[in-house]
C-alpha positions in Angstrom: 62.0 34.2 -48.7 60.9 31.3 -50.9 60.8 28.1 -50.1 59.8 24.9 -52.4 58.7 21.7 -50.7 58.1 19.1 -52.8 57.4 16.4 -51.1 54.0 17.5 -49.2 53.4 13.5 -47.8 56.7 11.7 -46.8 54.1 8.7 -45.4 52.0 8.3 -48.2 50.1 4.7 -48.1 52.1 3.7 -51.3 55.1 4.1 -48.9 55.7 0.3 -47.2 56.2 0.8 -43.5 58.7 -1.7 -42.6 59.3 0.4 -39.0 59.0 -2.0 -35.8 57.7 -0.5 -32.8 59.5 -2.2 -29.9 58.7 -0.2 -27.1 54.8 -0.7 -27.9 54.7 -4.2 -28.8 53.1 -5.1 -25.7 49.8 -2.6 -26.4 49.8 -3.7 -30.1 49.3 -7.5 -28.4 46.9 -6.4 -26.3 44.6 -4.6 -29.0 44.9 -7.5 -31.2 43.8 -9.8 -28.5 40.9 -7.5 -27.6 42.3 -7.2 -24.1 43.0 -3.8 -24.1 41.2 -2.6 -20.6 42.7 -6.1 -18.7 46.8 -3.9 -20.2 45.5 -0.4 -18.3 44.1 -1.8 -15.2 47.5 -4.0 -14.7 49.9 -1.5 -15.5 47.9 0.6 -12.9 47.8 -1.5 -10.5 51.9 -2.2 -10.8 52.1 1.8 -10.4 52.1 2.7 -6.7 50.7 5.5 -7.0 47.9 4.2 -9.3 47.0 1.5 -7.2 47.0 3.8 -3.8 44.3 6.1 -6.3 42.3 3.2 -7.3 42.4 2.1 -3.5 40.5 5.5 -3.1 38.5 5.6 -5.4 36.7 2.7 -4.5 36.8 3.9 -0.7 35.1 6.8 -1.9 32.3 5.3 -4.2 31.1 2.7 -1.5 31.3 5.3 1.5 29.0 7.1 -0.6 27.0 4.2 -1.7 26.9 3.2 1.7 25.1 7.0 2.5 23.1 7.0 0.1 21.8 3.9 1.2 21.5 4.6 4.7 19.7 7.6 3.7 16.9 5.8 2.1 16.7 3.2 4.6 16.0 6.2 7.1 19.2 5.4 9.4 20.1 8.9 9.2 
C-alpha cells in the first residue's frame, strides 16, 4: 500500500481565508470588545439549568462563609 500526499498543509498562511463564521460571530464580538467573561456569564444565566447551578453555588459559598465565620466568632 502506497500512498502519496502532496499537499501536507491545505491551510497554509499564504492561503487567504475568506471563510465567515456565522454561528460564532457573536463570541468573535465579544473578544474583540474585551467582554468576553460579561458573553459566559449571560449565556449562563439564560440556560436554566446554568442559572439553577450558579444559584447553588453561591448558596454553597456563603453557607460556608457564614460557618466559617461563626466559627471564629465562637457562636459554635
Amino acid at each position: 500500500m502506497n500512498s502519496v500526499m502532496m499537499n501536507f498543509d491545505p491551510e497554509s498562511p499564504a492561503t487567504p481565508v475568506t471563510r465567515k463564521w456565522e454561528g460564532l460571530s457573536e463570541i468573535d464580538q465579544a473578544i474583540r470588545n474585551n467582554r468576553l467573561m460579561e458573553y459566559r456569564i449571560k449565556k449562563s444565566w439564560a440556560d436554566p439549568w446554568g442559572r439553577k447551578l450558579t444559584i447553588s453555588g453561591l448558596i454553597v459559598i456563603g453557607a460556608v462563609f457564614a460557618f466559617l465565620a461563626g466559627a471564629s466568632f465562637g457562636l459554635w
